[in-house]
N, C-alpha and C positions, 0 to 999 in steps of 0.2 A: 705759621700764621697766615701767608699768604693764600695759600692750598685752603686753608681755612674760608675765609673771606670770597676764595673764588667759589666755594661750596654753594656758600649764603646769595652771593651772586645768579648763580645758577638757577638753585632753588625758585629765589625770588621770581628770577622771570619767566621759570615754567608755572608755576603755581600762578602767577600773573595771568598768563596764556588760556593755559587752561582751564582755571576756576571763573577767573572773573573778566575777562577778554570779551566785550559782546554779550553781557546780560539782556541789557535791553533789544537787544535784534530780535526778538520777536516775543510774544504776549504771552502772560502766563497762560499754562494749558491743563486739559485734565480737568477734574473736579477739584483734587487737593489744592492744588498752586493758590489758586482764587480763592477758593475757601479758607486755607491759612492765612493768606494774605490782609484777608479783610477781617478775622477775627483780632491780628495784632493791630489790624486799625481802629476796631471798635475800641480794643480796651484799650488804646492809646490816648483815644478820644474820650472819654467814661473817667483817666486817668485810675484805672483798677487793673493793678499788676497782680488780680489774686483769679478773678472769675472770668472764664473765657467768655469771648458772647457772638455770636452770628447771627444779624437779624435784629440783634436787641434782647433776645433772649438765649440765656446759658448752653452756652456747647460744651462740653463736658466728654468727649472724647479722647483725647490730650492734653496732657502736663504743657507746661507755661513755657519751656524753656526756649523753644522755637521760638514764641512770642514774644519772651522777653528779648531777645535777640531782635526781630523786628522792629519791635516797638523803638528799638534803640537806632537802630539804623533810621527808619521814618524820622526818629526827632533829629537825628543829623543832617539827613539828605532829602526830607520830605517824601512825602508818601509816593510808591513807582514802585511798576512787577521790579526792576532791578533792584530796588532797595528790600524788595523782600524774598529776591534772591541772595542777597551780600548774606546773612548768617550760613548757610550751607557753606558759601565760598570758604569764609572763614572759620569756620570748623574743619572744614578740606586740609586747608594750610596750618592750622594747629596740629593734624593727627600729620601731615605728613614731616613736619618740624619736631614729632617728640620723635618721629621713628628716625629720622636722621641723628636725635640725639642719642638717642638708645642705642643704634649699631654704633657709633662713635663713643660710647661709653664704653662697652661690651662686646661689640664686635667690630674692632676698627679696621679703617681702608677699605671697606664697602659700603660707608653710611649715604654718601651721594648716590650710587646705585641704589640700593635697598627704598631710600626715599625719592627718587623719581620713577622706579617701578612701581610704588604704592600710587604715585598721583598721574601716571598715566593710563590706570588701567582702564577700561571702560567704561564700568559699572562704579568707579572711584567718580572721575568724571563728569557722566551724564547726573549722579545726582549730585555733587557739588554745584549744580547748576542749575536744582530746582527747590525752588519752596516750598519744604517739606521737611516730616522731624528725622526721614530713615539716616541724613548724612550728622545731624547733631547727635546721633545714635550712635552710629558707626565711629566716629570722631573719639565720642567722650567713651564710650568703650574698648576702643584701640589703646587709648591713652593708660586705661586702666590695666589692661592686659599687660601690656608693658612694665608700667608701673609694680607690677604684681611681680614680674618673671627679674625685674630689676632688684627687689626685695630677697628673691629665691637666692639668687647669686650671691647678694653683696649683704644680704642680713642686715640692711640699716634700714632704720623704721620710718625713715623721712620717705622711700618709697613704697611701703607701705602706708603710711598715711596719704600721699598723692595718689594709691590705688583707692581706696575709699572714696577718695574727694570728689575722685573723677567716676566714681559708679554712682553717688551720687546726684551726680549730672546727669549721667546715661540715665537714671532714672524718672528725672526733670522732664527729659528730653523724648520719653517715650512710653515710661513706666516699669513695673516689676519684672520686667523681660529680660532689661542689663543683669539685676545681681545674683536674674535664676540662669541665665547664658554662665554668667560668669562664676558660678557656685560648679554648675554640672562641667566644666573646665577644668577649675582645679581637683575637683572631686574627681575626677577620671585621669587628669596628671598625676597625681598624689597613688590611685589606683595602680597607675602603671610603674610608676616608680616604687611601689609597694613601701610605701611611708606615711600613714596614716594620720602621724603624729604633724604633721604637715599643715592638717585642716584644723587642728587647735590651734597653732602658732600664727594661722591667718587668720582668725576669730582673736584677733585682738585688740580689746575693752576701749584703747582711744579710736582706736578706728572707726569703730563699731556707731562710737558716741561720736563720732565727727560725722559719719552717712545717716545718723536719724536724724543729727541738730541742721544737716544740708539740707534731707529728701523730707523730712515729714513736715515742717510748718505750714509750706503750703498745702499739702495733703489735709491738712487740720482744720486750716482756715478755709478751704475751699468746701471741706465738707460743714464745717457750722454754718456755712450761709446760703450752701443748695446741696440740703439733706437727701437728694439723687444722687449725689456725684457716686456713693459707693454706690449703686445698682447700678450707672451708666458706665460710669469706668470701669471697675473694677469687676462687674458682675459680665456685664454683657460685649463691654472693647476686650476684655482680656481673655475671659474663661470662655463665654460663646462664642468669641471670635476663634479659639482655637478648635473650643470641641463641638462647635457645630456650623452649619454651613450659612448664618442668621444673615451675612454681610453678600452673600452670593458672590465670592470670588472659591468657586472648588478646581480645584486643578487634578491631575492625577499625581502619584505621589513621586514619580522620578521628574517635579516639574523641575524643581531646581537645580537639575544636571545641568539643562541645554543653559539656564540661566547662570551657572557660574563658567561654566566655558566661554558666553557672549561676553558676561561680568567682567575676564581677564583678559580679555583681549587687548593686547599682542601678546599679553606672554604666556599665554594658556599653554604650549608644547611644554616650555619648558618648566612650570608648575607642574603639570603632569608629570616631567620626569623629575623632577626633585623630588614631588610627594611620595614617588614608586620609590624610588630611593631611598628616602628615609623609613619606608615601613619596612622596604627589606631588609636594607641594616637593622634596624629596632628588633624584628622577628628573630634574626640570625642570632643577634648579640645579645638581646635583650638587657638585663640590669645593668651588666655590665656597661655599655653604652651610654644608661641614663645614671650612670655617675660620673660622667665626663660634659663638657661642658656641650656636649652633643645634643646632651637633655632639652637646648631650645629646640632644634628639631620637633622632637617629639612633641612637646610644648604644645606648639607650631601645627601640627598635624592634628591636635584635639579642638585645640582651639578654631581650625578652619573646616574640621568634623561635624561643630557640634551642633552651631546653626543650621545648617542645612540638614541634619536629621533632625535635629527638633522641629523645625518648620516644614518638614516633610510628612509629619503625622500630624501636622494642622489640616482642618477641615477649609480653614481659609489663607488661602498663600497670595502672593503680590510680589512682584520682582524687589521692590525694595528692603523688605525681608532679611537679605542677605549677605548687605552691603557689608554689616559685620563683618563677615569670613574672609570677605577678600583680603584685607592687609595681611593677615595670612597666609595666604595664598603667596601674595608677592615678599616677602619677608621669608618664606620657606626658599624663595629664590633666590636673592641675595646670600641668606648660606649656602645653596648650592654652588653658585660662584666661585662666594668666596674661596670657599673646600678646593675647589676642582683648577682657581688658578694658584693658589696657592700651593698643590701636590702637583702643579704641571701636566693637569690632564686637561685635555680638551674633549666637547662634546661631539658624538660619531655624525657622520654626513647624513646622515639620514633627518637627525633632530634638527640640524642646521637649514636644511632645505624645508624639513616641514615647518620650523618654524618662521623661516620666511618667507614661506608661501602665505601661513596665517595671517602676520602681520602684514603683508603687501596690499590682501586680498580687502581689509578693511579699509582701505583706498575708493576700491570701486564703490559701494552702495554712499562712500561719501562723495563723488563727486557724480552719480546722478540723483541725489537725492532728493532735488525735485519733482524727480518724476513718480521716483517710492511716495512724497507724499500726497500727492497729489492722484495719482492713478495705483495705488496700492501695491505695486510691484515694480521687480525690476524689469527695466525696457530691455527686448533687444533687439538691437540697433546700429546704427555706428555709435553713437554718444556708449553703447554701454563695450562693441569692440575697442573702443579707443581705451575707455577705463582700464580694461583687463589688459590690454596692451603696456598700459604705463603701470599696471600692478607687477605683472611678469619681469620686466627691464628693472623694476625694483626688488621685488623679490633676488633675482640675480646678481644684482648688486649686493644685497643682503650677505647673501649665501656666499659671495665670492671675496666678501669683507671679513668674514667668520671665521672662512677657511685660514686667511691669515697667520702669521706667527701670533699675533697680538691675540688672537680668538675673542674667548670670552670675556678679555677687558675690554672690546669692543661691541659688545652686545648691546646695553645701554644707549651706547651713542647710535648706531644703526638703527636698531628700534623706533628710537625716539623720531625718526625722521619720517614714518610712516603717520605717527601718532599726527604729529605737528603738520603735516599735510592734510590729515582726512578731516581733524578739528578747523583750522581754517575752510575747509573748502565744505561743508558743515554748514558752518556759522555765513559765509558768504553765498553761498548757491541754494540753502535749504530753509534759511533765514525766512525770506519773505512768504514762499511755500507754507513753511510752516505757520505764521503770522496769518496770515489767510485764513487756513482753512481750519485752523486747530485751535484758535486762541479770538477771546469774544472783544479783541481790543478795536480790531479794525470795524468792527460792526458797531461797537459805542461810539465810536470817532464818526464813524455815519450819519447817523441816529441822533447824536447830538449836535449833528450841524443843521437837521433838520429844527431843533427847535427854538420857538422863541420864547419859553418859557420850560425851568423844570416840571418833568411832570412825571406822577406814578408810571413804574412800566410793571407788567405781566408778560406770563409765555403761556403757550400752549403747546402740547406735545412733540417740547423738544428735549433735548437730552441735559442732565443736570451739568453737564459742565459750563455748555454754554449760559446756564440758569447764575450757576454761583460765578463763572465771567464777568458777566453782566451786572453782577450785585457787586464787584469788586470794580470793575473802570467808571458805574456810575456808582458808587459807594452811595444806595438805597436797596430798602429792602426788596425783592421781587416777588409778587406774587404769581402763584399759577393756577391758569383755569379748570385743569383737574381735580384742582383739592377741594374747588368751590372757591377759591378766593380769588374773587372777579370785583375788584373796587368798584364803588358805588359811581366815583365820580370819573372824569374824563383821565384818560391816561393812552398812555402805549403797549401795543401788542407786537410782539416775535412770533411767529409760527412757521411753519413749512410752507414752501413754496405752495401756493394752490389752495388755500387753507381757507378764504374768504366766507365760503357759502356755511363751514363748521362752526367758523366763528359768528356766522349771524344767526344760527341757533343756538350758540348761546348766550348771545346778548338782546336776545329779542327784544323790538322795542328801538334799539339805541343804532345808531348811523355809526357805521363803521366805514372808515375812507384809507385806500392801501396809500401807504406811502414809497416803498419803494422797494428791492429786493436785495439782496444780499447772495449773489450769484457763487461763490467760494463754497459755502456750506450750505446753499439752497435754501434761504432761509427771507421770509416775506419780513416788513414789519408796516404796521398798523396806527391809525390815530382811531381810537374807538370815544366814543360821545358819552357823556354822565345822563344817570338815567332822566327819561323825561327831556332831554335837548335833544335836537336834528340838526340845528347849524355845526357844517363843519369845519374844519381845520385847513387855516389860510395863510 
C-alpha cells in the first residue's frame, strides 16, 4: 500500500512537471494552437456545444471533443492560451494513469517504469502541451488499445466495453481514423496469431451500440444543421487529406522514421532494441510465442507498426500524426525490462553508452535554445562548448550508473534526470525566445496598448499564423488585404516591415499613419483612415 501511494506520488509530480508546469510561458504558436483555441471560444460564447465556428462562421474540420474540453476549462479558469492548453495536459495524464494501471494489472512491478517512460518521451511531451486534437487522439486511443489487449487476456467484457467507449472518444477527438488505426491492429494481431475467430468476438453488439450511441449524435446533429459538414469533413479533412496532397503538407515517405526516433527521446536506443528483440523472438518462435503471455509484445509491435505505415502513404503527413504509436514504443520497453531484470540479464556496453549518449545529448539544444530560436541554428561557441561539456559529464554519469549491479532497475531514474533538466531549462531559457518571435501574444499586448478605442484589425501579407494569433488574443474577426477584404471604416493593419508605400495602393484615397514596429517578427503595424477621412490617429 505504501509502494503504492508512493507510485501515485510520483506520477503526480512528474505529469505535474511536465504536462502542465509553465503553460502560460509563452503564447500559443503555429496556426493550430490559435485557431483551436478560439473556435472553443466562439462556441463557448454562441453557448453551442454541436457546430464548431471561427470567425462566426462554421469550421468543420474537426469533431468537438477538443472543444468540449476547452470550453470547459474556459468556463473554470476564464479564457487564456494556458486554459486551452490544460485539455491535452489532461489527456496526457489520463493515458499515462491507464498505462500505469494496465502493467499493474497485467504486468506488475514495472507499472511506474512503463508509465513514466510513456510521459517522458518527447513527442508525449511536446504535444501534451499544445492546443491541439493529436494528444486527445493519442490519449483516447492508447486507452482503447489497452482496454482491447486487457479484454484479450482476461475475457471480461467490462474491458471490452471501455475499449469501445474510449474509440469512441478517439473518434470525437479526431475522427474515423481511431477505429480504422484500431480495426487494421487487431486485424493484423489476430492475422499473426492466426485466430480469426478473434475479430468476431470483438465485433461485439453492446459495444458496437455503446461507440454509435457515443460517436454518431453529434455526427447527426452536426450535419442536419451544416449540410457541408459530410463534403468538409468527411470528404475532403479525411479522404483528400490522405489521398491527395490538397492541404500542402507532402513529405517523403521515410518522413516519419527521423519523427519517431525525435518522438522517443531518451529512450529511442533502447525501443530500438526491444523492438529488434521482439521481432526476432516472434520470427524464430512464431505461434508458439503468441500463445504465451508474450503475445503483448507482438501486440505491441503492430500496434506502434501501424500508424506510421499508414501515414506514411498519406499524401499529407504532419509530426502530430504519430503521437499514437509512441506509447508503444515505450510500453514495448517496460517488457523489455521487465524480461531482462527479471532473467538477470543486463543490457551490453554498448546499448548503455549509446543510450546515454542519446539522452544526455538532448541537454544541449535545450539549454541554447534561444539561440535555435531565434537564429535557426545551433551556435557554435562557448554557450554551445559548455552544453556538450555538461552533456558528456552526464552521459558518463549515465553510463557508469547502468554499469551498476542495480542496471536496469536504474534506467528510469537516470533517464529521467536528463528529461527534467532539458524541460526546465526549455521552459526557463527558451520561454521568452519563443514568446517573441513565434506567438502573436506579445504583439497584441502592443497594439492594444496603442489604443484608445477597439477597432477592426486586418493584415497584409503575412503568414496565417500570426493572422489566427491575432484573431485569438484579440478575439475579433481579422480580415486580410489579399482576399479583398479591406473594411470600409477605420481600423488596424499588420504588415511587414517596410510595407507602407504597398499599403497605400491599396487604400488609395485614405491616410495611412505607421504606428510602430514589432522588431522579433519583423513586422510594422498601421492606423489606416475610413474611406473619405484624412484626419488621423492621435
Amino acid at each position: 500500500m505504501k509502494s503504492s501511494r508512493t507510485d501515485w506520488l510520483v506520477l503526480a509530480g512528474f505529469c505535474g512537471f511536465l504536462f502542465f508546469f509553465g503553460l502560460a510561458y509563452f503564447g500559443l504558436v503555429g496556426a493550430d494552437e490559435p485557431r483551436y483555441a478560439q473556435v472553443a471560444r466562439e462556441m463557448l460564447a454562441r453557448h453551442d456545444w454541436i457546430t464548431p465556428m471561427l470567425g462566426g462562421k462554421p469550421w468543420l474540420e474537426k469533431p468537438p471533443l477538443y472543444y468540449w474540453q476547452a470550453m470547459l476549462a474556459y468556463s473554470i479558469f476564464g479564457v487564456s492560451d494556458w486554459a486551452a492548453r490544460l485539455p491535452s495536459a489532461v489527456d496526457a495524464t489520463l493515458m499515462v494513469v491507464a498505462i500505469y494501471l494496465f502493467l499493474k494489472r497485467f504486468r506488475p512491478g514495472f507499472q511506474l517504469d512503463g508509465a513514466l517512460m510513456a510521459a517522458s518521451a518527447a513527442g508525449v511531451v511536446g504535444f501534451a502541451r499544445a492546443a491541439s486534437t493529436d494528444m486527445p487522439l493519442a490519449a483516447m486511443f492508447t486507452i482503447a488499445l489497452l482496454a482491447w489487449y486487457a479484454w484479450y487476456e482476461s475475457e471480461s467484457h467490462r474491458y471490452l466495453a471501455a475499449f469501445y467507449f474510449f474509440l469512441a472518444m478517439g473518434t470525437l477527438a479526431k475522427g474515423p481514423v481511431a477505429p480504422l488505426l484500431a480495426g487494421l491492429i487487431v486485424v493484423l494481431f489476430a492475422a499473426a496469431k492466426s485466430d480469426y475467430r478473434l475479430l468476431w468476438r470483438t465485433l461485439w453488439i453492446p459495444g458496437v451500440l455503446l461507440f454509435c450511441a457515443l460517436a454518431l449524435p453529434w455526427h447527426i446533429a452536426v450535419q442536419i444543421r451544416n449540410p457541408e459538414f459530410f463534403r468538409v469533413f468527411i470528404l475532403q479533412q479525411n479522404f483528400a487529406r490522405f489521398g491527395t496532397n490538397l492541404y500542402h503538407h507532402p513529405e517523403p515517405f521515410w518522413y516519419y522514421a527521423p519523427i519517431v526516433l525525435v518522438g522517443l527521446i531518451p529512450w529511442t536506443v533502447f525501443v530500438a532494441a526491444s523492438l529488434a528483440e521482439t521481432i526476432r523472438v516472434w520470427w524464430m518462435e512464431r505461434r508458439e510465442m503468441l500463445g504465451s503471455e508474450d503475445a503483448l509484445n507482438v501486440f505491441l509491435v503492430v500496434w506502434f507498426a501501424v500508424p506510421g505505415v499508414f501515414f506514411s502513404l498519406s499524401h499529407s503527413k504532419l509530426p502530430g500524426y504519430i503521437v499514437p504509436a509512441l506509447p508503444a514504443g515505450t510500453l514495448l520497453l517496460a517488457e523489455y525490462v521487465r524480461r531482462r531484470v527479471t532473467d538477470g540479464q543486463s543490457p551490453g556496453m554498448f546499448l548503455i553508452v549509446l543510450h546515454s549518449i542519446v539522452a544526455a545529448l538532448a541537454i544541449v539544444p535545450a539549454l541554447v535554445i534561444q539561440y535555435i530560436v531565434l537564429q535557426h541554428r545551433l551556435p557554435w561557441g562557448k554557450a554551445a562548448a559548455i552544453s556538450f561539456m555538461f552533456a558528456a559529464v552526464l552521459a558518463i554519469g549515465m553510463a557508469a550508473t547502468l554499469r551498476t549491479q542495480l542496471g536496469l532497475r536504474m534506467l528510469r531514474f537516470v533517464t529521467l534526470v536528463p528529461v527534467v533538466l532539458a524541460v526546465a531549462a526549455i521552459l526557463r531559457l527558451g520561454a521568452p525566445a519563443a514568446d517573441s518571435t513565434l506567438s502573436a501574444r506579445p504583439l497584441a499586448s502592443e497594439i492594444s496598448r496603442l489604443e484608445n478605442k477597439p477597432l477592426p484589425m486586418a493584415v497584409a501579407r503575412i503568414s496565417r499564423e500570426t493572422e489566427y494569433g491575432l484573431a485569438f488574443y484579440r478575439n475579433q474577426v481579422i480580415d486580410r488585404y489579399e482576399l479583398g477584404q479591406i473594411p470600409a471604416g477605420e481600423h488596424l493593419l499588420v504588415a511587414p516591415e517596410g510595407s507602407q508605400t504597398a499599403i497605400a495602393r491599396d487604400v488609395v484615397g485614405r491616410r495611412v499613419s505607421y504606428l510602430g514596429s514589432f522588431a522579433p517578427q519583423g513586422l510594422d503595424y498601421y492606423w489606416v483612415s475610413a474611406a473619405g477621412m484624412t484626419e488621423g490617429m492621435h
